[in-house]
Wavefront OBJ file of the C-alpha trace (Angstrom):
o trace
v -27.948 17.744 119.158
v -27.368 14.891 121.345
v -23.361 14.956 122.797
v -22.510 11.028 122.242
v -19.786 10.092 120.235
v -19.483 13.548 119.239
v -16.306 15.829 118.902
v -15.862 18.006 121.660
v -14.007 21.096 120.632
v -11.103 22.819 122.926
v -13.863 25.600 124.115
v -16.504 23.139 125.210
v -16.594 24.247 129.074
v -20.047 21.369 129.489
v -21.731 24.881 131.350
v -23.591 25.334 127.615
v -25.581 22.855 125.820
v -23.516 21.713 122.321
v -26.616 23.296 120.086
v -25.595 26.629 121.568
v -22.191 26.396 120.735
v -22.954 24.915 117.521
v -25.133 27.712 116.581
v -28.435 25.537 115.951
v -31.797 25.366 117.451
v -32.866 22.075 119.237
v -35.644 21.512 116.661
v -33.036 21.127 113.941
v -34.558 22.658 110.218
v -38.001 22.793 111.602
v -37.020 26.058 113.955
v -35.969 27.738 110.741
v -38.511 30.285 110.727
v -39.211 30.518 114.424
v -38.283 33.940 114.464
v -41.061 35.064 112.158
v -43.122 32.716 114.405
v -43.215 29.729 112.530
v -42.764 26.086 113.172
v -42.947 23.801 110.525
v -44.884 20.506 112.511
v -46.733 17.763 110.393
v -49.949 18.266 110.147
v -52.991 15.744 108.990
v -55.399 16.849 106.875
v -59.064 16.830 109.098
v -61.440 16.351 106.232
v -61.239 15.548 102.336
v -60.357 18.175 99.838
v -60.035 19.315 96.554
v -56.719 21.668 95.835
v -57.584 24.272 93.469
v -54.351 24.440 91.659
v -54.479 20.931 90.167
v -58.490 20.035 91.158
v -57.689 16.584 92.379
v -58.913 14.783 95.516
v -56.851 14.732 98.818
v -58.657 12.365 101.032
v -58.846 13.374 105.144
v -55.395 11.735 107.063
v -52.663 12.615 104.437
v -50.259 14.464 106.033
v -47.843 17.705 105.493
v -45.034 19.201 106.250
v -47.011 22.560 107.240
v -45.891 25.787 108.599
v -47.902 26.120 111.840
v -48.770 29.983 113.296
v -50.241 31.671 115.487
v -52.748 34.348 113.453
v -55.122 35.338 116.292
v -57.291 34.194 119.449
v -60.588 33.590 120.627
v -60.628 35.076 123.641
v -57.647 32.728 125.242
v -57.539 29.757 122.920
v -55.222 30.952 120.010
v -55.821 30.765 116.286
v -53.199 28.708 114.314
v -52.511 28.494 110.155
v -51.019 25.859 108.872
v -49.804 26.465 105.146
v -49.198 23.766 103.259
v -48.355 22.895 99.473
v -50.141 20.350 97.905
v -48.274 17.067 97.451
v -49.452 16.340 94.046
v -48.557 19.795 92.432
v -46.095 21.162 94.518
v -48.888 24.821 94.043
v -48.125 25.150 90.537
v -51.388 25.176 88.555
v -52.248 22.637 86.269
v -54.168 23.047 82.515
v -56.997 21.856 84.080
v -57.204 24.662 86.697
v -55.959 27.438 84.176
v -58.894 26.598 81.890
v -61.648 26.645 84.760
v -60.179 29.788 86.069
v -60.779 31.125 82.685
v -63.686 30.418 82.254
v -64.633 32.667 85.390
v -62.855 35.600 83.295
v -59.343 35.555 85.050
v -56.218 35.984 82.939
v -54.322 33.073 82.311
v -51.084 34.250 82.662
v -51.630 35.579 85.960
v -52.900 32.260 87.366
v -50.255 30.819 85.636
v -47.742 32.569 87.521
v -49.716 32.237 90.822
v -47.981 29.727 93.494
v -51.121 27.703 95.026
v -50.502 27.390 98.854
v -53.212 25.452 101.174
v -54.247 27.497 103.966
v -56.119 25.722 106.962
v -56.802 27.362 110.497
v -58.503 26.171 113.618
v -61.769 28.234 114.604
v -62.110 27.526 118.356
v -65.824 29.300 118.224
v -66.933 26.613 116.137
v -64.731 23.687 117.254
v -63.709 22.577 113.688
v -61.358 23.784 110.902
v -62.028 26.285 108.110
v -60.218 26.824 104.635
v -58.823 29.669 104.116
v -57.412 29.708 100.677
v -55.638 26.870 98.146
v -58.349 24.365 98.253
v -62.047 23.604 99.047
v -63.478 21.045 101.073
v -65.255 17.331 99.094
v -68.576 17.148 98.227
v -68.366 13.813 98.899
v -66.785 14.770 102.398
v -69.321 12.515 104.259
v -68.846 14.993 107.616
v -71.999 17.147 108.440
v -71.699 20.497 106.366
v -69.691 19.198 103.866
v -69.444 21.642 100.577
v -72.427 23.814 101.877
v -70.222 24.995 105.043
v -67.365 25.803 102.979
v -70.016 27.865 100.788
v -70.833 29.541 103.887
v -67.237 30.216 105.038
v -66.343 31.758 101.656
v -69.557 34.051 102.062
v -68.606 35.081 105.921
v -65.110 36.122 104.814
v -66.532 38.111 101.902
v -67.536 39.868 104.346
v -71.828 38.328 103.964
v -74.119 39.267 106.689
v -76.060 36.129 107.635
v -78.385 35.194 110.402
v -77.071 33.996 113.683
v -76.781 29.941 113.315
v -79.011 29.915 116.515
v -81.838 31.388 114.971
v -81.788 29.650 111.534
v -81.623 26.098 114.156
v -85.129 26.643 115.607
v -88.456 25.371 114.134
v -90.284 29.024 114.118
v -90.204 29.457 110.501
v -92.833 32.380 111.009
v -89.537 34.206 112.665
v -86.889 33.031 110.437
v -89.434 34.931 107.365
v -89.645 37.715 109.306
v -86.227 38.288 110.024
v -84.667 36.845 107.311
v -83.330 39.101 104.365
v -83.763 42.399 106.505
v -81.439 42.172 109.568
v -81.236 46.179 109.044
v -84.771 46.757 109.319
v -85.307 48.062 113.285
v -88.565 46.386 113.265
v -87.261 42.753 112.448
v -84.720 43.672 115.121
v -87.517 44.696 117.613
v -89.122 41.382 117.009
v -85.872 39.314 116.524
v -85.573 40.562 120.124
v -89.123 39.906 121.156
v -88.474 36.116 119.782
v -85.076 36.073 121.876
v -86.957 37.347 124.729
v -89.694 34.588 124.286
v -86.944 31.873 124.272
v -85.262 33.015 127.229
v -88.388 33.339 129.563
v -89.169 30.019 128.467
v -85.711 28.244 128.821
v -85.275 29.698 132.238
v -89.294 28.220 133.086
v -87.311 24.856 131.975
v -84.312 25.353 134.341
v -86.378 26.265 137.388
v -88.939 23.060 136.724
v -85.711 21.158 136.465
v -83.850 22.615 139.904
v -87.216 21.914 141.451
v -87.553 18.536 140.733
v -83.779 18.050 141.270
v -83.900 19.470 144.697
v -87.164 17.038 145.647
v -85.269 14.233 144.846
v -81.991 15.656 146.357
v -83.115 18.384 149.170
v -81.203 16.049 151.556
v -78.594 14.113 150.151
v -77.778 12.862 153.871
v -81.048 11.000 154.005
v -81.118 9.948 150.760
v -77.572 8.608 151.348
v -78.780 6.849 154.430
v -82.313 5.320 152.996
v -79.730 4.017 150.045
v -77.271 2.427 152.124
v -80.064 0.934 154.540
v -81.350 -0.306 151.457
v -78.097 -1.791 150.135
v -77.072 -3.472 152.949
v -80.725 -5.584 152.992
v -79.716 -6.960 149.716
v -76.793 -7.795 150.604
v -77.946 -9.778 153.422
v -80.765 -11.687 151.496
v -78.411 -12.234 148.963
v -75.794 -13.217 151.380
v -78.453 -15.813 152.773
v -79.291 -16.945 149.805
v -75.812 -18.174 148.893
v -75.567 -19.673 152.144
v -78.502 -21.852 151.716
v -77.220 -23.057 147.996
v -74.220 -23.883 149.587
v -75.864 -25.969 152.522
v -78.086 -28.069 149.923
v -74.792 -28.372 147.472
v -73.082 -29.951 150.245
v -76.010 -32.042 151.420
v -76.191 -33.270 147.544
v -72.692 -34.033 147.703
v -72.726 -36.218 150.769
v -75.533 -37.987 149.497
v -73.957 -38.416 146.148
v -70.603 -39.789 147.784
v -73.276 -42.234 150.035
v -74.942 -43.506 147.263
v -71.232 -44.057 145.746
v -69.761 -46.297 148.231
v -72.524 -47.765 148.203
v -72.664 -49.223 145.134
v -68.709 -50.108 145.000
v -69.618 -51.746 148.121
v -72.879 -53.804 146.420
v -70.083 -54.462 143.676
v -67.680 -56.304 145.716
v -70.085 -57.968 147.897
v -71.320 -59.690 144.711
v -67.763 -60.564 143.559
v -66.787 -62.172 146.466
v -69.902 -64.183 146.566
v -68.802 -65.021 142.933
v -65.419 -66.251 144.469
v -66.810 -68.626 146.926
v -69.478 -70.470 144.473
v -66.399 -70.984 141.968
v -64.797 -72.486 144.722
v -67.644 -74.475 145.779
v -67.603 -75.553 142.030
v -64.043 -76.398 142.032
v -64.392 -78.654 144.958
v -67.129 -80.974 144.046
v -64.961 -81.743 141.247
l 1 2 3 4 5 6 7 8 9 10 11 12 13 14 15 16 17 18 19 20 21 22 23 24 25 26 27 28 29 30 31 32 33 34 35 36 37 38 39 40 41 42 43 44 45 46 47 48 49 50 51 52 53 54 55 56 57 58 59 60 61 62 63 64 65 66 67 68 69 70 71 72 73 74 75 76 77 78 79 80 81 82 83 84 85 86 87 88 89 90 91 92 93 94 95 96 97 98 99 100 101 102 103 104 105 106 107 108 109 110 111 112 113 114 115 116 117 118 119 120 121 122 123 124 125 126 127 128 129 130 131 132 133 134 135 136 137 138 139 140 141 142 143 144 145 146 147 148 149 150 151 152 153 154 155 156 157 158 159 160 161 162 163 164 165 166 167 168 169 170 171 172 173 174 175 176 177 178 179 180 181 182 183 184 185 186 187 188 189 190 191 192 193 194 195 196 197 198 199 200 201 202 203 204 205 206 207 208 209 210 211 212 213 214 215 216 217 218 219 220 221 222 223 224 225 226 227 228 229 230 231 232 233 234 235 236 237 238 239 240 241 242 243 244 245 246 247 248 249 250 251 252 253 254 255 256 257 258 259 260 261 262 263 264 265 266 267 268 269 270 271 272 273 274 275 276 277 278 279 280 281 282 283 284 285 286
């Protein structure tokens, strides 16, 4: 609450800001919830989506007035929800959704009387954003995942044990069978951990091959620095030399140009005065 033009009241001392003594937050309506620890912020949609209340198609950019909060952390980087209402609704289900939700074997009534609210948050471990509730992400997303990885964050939160993301990424499909579909069996733990072992000795074997060669090239960066700038400063002086002589023969080729130039304005007039003095000549015998 800026203080131009504005009425100053009797008790306005200037030692307190004019939001104070009006009683309002300098956010305006958007600090209306701060003290359950939310801020309403707009927020832009990261991907497309599908709300679940009416089953249309939000496309990735439209933006919300969202309630932003923090629900957790990742070790320091914090966990924020934004809740949101879908634009074309406003959360309250459509026939549409009613009839597919009965068809699953839910009451009607009850998702009749449901208010749909869109429930994003940020997962830091993964670097992206996951759905929590409200809506479900495209098919036709066109981003890498697309309606699989929201299949796979519905199954996590059910609580699903999968496979570490790690393992299912590497082309040993002998281990991925083994392990696979038993992750409580102690023997496919003994050899998920013979596998992990395998990897490791053999990543590190990569990482010392690399220092090696790193530190042949680099042992001495003072000499290296020194062969490099011995190096740099012979092309500079061949190339230096090199633009010296192209200038030399430019201005050689010049000079002779400008020769050859007054030399023909000087043929030019040589033969016009000689064509003065013949018409002359001409003039006189008559």
């Amino acid at each position: 609450m800026q203080g131009y033009n504005k009425y100053y009241p009797p008790e306005y001392d200037g030692t307190s800001s004019l939001n104070k003594l009006a009683g309002k937050h300098s956010l305006g309506n958007r600090a209306r919830k701060l003290n359950q620890g939310i801020l309403t912020v707009r927020f832009e949609l990261p991907f497309d989506i599908v709300c679940l209340s009416c089953l249309r198609f939000v496309t990735q950019g439209t933006r919300y007035n969202a309630e932003k909060k923090k629900v957790g952390a990742y070790y320091s980087t914090p966990i924020f929800s934004f809740r949101m209402k879908c634009h074309l609704c406003g959360g309250k289900p459509t026939a549409a959704a009613i009839a597919k939700e009965a068809e699953a074997g839910i009451d009607p009534e009850s998702v009749r009387s449901r208010e749909y609210v869109i429930e994003i948050r940020t997962d830091p471990q993964r670097t992206r954003y996951i759905i929590i509730e409200g809506a479900r992400r495209s098919k036709n997303d066109g981003t890498n995942g697309g309606a699989d990885l929201e299949d796979e964050e519905f199954e996590e939160r059910r609580g699903v044990l999968r496979i570490d993301r790690l393992l299912h990424d590497t082309n040993d499909s002998v281990a991925l069978e083994t392990v696979k579909g038993v992750p409580d069996d102690p023997f496919a733990q003994v050899e998920k951990a013979e596998i992990d072992q395998t990897k490791k000795r053999s990543r590190n074997q990569r990482i010392e091959e690399l220092y090696e060669d790193s530190m042949s090239r680099w042992g001495n960066p003072y000499e290296k620095n020194q062969l490099l700038r011995k190096r740099f400063r012979g092309q500079g002086k061949s190339e230096q030399e090199k633009i010296n002589v192209a200038d030399e023969l430019s201005w050689k080729i010049s000079k002779i140009t400008q020769f050859k130039n007054r030399q023909a304005v000087k043929t030019k007039k040589t033969g016009l005065v000689g064509l003065r003095d013949s018409l002359k000549g001409r003039k006189a015998l008559q």
